[in-house]
C-alpha positions in Angstrom: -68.5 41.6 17.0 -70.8 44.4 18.1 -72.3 44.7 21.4 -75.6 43.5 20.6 -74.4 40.5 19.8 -72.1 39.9 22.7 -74.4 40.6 24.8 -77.1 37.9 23.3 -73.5 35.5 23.1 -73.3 36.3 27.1 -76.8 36.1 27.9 -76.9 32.5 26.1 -73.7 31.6 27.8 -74.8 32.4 31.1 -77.9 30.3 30.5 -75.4 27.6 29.2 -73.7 27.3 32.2 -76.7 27.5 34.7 -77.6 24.0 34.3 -80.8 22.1 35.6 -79.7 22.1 39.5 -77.8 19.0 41.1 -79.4 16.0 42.4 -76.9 14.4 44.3 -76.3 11.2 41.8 -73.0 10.9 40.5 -71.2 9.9 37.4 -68.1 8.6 36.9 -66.7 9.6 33.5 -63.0 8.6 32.4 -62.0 11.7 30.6 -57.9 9.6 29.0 -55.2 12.1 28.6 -54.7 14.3 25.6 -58.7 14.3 25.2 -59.9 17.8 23.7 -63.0 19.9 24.2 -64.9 17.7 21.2 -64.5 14.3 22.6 -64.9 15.2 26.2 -68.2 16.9 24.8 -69.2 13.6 23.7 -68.2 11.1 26.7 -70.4 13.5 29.0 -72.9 13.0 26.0 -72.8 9.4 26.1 -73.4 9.7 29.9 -76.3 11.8 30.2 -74.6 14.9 31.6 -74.4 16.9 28.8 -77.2 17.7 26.2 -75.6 20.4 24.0 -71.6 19.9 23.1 -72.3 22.3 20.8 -72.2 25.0 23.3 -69.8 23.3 25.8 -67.2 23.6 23.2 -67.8 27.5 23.0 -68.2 27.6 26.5 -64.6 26.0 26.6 -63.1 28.1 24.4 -64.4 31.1 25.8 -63.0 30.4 29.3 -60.1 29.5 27.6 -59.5 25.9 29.1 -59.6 23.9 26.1 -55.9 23.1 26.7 -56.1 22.5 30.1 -58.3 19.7 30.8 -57.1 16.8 32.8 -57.3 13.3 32.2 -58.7 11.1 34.9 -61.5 9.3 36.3 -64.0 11.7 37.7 -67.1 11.3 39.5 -69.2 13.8 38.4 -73.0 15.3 39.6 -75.5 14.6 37.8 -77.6 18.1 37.1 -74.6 20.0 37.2 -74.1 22.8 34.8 -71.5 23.0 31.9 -69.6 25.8 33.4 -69.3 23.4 37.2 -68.7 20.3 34.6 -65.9 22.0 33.1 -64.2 23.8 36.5 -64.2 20.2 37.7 -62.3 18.9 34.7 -60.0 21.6 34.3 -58.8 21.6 38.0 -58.0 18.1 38.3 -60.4 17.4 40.7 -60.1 13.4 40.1 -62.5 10.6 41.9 -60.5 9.4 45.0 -60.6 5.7 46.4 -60.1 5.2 50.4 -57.9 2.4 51.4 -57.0 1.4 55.0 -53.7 -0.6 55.5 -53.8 -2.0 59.0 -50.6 -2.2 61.4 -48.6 -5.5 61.0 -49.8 -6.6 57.6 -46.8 -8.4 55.6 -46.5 -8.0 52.5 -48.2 -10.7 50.7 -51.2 -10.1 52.7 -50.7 -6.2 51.6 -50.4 -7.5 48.0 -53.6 -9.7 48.3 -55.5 -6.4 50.3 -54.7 -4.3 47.2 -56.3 -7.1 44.6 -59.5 -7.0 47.5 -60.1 -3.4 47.5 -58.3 -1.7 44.6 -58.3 -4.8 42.0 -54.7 -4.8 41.7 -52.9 -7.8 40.6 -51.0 -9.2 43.4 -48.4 -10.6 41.5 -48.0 -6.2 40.1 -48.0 -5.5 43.7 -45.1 -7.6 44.3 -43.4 -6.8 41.9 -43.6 -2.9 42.5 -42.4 -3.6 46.0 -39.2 -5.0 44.9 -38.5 -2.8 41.5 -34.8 -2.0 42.1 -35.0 1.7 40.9 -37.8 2.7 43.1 -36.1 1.1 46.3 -33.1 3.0 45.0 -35.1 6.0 44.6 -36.2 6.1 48.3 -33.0 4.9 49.6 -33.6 1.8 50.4 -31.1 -1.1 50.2 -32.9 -3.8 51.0 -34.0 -6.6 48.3 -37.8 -5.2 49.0 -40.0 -2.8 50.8 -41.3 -4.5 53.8 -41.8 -2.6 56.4 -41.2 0.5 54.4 -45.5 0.4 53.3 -46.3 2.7 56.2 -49.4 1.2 57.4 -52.3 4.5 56.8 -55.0 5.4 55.4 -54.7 6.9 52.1 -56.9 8.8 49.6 -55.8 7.6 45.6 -56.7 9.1 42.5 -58.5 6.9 40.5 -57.1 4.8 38.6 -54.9 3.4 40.7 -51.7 1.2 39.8 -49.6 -0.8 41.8 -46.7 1.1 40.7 -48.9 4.4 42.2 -49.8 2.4 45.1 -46.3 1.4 46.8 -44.6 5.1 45.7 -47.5 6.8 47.7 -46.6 4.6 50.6 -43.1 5.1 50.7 -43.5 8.9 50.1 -45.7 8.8 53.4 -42.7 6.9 55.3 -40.4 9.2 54.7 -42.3 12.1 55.4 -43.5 10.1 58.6 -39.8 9.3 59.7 -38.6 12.0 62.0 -34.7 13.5 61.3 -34.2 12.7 65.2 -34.5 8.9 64.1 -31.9 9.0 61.8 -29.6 10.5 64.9 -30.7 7.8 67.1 -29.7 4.7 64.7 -26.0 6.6 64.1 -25.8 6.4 68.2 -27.2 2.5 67.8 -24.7 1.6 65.1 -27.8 0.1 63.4 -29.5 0.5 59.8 -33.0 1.4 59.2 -33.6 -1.6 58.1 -32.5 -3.3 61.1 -34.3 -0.8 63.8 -37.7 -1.8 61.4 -37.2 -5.5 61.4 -37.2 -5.2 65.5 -39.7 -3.0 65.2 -41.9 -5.5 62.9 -41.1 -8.0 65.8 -42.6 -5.7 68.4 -45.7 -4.9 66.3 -46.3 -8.7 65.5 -46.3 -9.0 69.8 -47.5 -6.5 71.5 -51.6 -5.5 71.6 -51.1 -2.3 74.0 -49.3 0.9 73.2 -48.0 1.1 76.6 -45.9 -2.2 76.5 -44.5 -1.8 73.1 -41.1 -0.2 74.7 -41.2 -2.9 77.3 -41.3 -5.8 74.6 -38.5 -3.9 72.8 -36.8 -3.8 75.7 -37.1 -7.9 76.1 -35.6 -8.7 73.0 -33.1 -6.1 72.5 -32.0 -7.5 76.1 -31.9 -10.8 74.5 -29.5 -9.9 71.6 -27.4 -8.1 73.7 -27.1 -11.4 76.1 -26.5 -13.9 73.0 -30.0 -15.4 73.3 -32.3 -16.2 70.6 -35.0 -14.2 70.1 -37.5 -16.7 70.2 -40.3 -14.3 68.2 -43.2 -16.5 67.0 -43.8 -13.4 64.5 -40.6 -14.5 62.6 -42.0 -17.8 62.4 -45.2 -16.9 61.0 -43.7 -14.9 58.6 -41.3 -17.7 57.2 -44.4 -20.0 57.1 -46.3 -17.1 55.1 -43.2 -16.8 52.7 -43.3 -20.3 52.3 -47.4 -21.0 52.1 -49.0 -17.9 51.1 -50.7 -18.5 54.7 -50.3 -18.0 58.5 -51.2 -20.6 60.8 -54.0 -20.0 63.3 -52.0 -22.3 65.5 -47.9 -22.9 65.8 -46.8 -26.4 65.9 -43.6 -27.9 67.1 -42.6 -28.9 63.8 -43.4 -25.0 62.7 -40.7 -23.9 65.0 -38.2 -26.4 63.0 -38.9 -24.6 59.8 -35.9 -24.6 58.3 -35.9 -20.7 57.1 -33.4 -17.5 57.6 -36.5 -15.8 59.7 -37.0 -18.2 62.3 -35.4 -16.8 65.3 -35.6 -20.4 67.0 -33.0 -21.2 64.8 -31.1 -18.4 63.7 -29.5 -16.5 66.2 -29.5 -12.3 66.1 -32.4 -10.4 64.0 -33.7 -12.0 60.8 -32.9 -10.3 57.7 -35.2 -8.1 57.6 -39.1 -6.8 58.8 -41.8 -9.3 59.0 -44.6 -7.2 58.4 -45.4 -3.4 58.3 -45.0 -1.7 62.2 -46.6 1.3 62.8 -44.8 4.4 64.1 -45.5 3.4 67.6 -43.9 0.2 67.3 -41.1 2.1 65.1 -40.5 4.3 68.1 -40.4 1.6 70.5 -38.0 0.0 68.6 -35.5 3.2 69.0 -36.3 4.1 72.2 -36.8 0.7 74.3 -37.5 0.9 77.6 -34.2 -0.1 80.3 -35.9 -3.0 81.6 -34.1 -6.3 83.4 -36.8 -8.4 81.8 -36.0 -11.5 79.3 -39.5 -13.4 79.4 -42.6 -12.3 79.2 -46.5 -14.3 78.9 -50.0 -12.6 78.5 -52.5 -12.6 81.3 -56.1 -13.1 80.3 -56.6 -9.6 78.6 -54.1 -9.6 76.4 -51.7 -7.8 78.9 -47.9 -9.2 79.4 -46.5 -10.6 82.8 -42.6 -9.8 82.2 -40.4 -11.8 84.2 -36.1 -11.4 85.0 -35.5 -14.6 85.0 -36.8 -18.2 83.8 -38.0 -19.4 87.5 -39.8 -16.1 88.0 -41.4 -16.7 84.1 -42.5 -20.3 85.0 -43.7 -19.1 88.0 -45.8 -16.4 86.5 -46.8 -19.5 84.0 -47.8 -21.8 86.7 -50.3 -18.3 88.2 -51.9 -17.6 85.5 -52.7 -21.2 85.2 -53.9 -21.7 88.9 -56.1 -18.4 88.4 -57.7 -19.7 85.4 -56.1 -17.2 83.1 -54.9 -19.7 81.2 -57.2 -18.8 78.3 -55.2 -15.7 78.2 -52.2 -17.3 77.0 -54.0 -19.1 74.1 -52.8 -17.8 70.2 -55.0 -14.9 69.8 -56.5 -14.0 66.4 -55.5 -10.7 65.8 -58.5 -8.2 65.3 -58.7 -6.4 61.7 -57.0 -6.6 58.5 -57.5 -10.5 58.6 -54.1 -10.4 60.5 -53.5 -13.5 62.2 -50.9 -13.6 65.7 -50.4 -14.5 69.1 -49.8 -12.3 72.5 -48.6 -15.3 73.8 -48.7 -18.6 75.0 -49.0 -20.8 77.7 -46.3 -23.7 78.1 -46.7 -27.0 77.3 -47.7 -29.3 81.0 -44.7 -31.8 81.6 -41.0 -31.3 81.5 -41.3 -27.8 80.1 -37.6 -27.3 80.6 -36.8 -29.9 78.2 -36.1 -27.6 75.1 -34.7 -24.9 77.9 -31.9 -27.6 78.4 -31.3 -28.9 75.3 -31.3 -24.5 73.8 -28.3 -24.1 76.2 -26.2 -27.0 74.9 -23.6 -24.8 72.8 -23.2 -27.6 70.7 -26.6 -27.4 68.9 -26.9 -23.6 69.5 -24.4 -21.0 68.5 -24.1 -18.0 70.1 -24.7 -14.3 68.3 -22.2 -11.5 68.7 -23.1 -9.3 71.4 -24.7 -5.8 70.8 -22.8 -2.6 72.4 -24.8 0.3 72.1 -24.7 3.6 74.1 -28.2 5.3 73.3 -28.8 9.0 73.5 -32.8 8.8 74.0 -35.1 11.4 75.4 -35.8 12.4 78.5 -39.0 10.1 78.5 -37.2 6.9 78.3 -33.4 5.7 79.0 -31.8 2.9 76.7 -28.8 0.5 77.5 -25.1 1.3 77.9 -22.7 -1.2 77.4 -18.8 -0.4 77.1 -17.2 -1.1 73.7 -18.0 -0.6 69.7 -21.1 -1.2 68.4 -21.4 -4.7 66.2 -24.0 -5.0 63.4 -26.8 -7.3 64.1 -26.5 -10.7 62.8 -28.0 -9.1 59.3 -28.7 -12.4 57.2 -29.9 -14.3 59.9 -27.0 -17.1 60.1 -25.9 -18.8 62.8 -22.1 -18.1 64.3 -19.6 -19.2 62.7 -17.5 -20.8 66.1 -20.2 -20.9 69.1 -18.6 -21.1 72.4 -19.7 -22.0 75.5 -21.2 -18.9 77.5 -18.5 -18.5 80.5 -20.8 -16.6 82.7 -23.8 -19.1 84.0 -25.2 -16.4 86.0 -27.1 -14.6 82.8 -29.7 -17.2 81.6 -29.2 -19.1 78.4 -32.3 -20.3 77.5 -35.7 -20.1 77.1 -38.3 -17.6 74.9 -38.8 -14.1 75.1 -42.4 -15.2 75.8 -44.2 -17.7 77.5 -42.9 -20.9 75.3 -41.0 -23.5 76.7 -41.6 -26.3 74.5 -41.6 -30.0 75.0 -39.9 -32.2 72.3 -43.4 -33.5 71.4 -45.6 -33.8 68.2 -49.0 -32.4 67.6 -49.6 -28.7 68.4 -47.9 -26.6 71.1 -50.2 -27.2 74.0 -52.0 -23.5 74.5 
């Protein structure tokens, strides 16, 4: 080709690619994999962002990126010349939906977020969440992935599948999990699934950052003293299993739900996380704080009275009723997300050591193995050290298989982590 005529070929080209200046709109063109130079030529066509395909094709070939275009679904400006058109397609530069998981969603409710905001199927959710080679691909051995969908906000390339969808959040667990948390559970003796489900319990509770150790601290007290946990998260989360739905409000008959997760019934962790935590809550969970406290209720801002004993928890009942922060102990309704929980409750008026009785009779409530741990944590918190090996925690959620009668009477046998000390009556727990 002589020069003349490369030059008029250039001069054309240049004009080509100048375009007729951007005005902000936005299309959004699919461009489906394998598509060539011809028929993306024609989709941009068919949109209005393209007026000769002639010359895009030449302009293509010319920069030599006829092979390289990338299918997708891009959002493209209006205005823009072929040259921009074709660096955005060539680079991958794909359209990008936001979407916000909030702390302390389960599952299910992640499932039926994704259908909301993403138009995924929540049954393909599901589904991707317990597909045995991707749980096996991020090492995890539990039947699912709760509590591995690291709650975030994420940027997806359009289109987005639910198989997409639950990789990208487990790829952001495991690059959120420190290596100085897999140290911590070999000094714990625990799994990670373990350290997540009390973690999950901790997120479900607590509504300040600065008492999520402290809440930790509670329950991990309570394991280590054979006491149920007594988390109304776990309950929630069996009713969800069971219903599709939380309730707004526990009743008594809720807390007889016969179910694996209910920690009124089932001694030792249930088997496995009730919802998503956040890192925050997963840190507490490693690193609880060495607190004597077994009890604890919520004043009228949603901050926790913790109490040693069950006298000193009544009592902190009975003040928080005489101040008129009673309303502070009412189930709370959880703020974004459409999450539904509690800080805690107020007890029932009455007898309210009725169920505290009849929860120490060893005949109706089995006792769960002890936890020995010696902790190594940092310099910013101190754990528990208790002579002896380490035992797993009660994994599946079953009751001992021979409860005995606790020999010490001095260590308190009964009673809620929180401020529950239920009547036997019907109708809702009194708030």
């Amino acid at each position: 080709m002589s020069g003349r005529r490369l030059a008029a070929l250039g001069l054309a080209t240049f004009g080509l690619a100048c375009g007729n200046g951007e005005t902000g709109e936005v299309v959004r063109v699919t461009i489906p994999p394998g598509a060539g130079l011809a028929p993306v030529a024609e989709s941009l066509a068919a949109h209005g962002l393209l007026e000769n395909r002639s010359w895009f094709r030449l302009l293509g070939r010319l920069r030599r990126v006829d092979r390289r275009l990338q299918a997708g679904v891009y959002d493209l400006p209006r205005g823009a010349s072929p040259w921009r058109l074709l660096t955005i397609i060539a680079s991958g530069k794909v359209a990008t939906v936001s979407f916000t998981v909030p702390e302390g969603l389960a599952l299910p409710e992640l499932a039926e977020l994704a259908e909301e905001r993403l138009g995924i199927p929540t049954e393909a959710f599901r589904a991707a969440a317990g597909d045995p080679a991707l749980l096996r691909k991020y090492g995890i051995s539990a039947p699912g992935a709760e509590g591995y969908l690291l709650p975030e906000t994420y940027q997806l390339p359009l289109p987005v599948t639910a198989m997409g969808l639950v990789e990208t959040m487990l790829q952001q667990f495991q690059r959120a999990w420190k290596p100085s948390w897999d140290r911590r559970l070999d000094s714990l003796g625990w799994t990670r699934t373990e350290a997540l489900t009390l973690a999950s319990i901790v997120e479900g509770e607590a509504r300040y950052d600065d008492e999520r150790a402290t809440i930790a601290g509670v329950y991990l007290n309570r394991l280590r003293r054979g006491m149920p946990l007594q988390a109304d998260p776990t309950v929630q989360y069996a009713l969800l299993l069971a219903t599709g739905r939380r309730k707004p409000r526990l009743f008594f008959k809720d807390y007889a739900f016969r179910s694996p997760y209910n920690t009124y019934l089932y001694p030792g962790l249930p088997p496995g996380p009730v919802n998503s935590p956040g890192l925050r809550s997963i840190e507490a969970a490693l690193y609880p704080a060495a607190t004597p406290y077994l009890y604890f209720v919520a004043g009228p801002d949603g901050r926790h009275i913790f109490s040693r004993t069950l006298t000193e928890h009544l009592g902190a009942l009975r003040r928080l009723r005489g101040s008129g922060g009673g309303e502070g102990a009412r189930v709370r309704r959880r703020e974004g997300g459409g999450r539904e929980g509690r800080a805690s409750r107020a007890p029932p008026q009455g007898n309210s050591l009725a169920y505290s009785r009849a929860a120490a009779s060893t005949s109706s409530r089995p006792r769960i193995p002890e936890i020995t741990a010696t902790p190594t944590p940092p310099a910013a918190s101190t754990g528990f050290t208790s002579p002896g090996r380490t035992r797993p925690i009660a994994r599946q959620g079953r009751p001992a298989a021979s409860p005995s009668r606790r020999r010490n009477p001095s260590i308190p046998m009964a009673g809620p982590a929180s401020d529950l000390v239920p009547e036997p009556l019907s109708g809702p727990i009194p708030q």
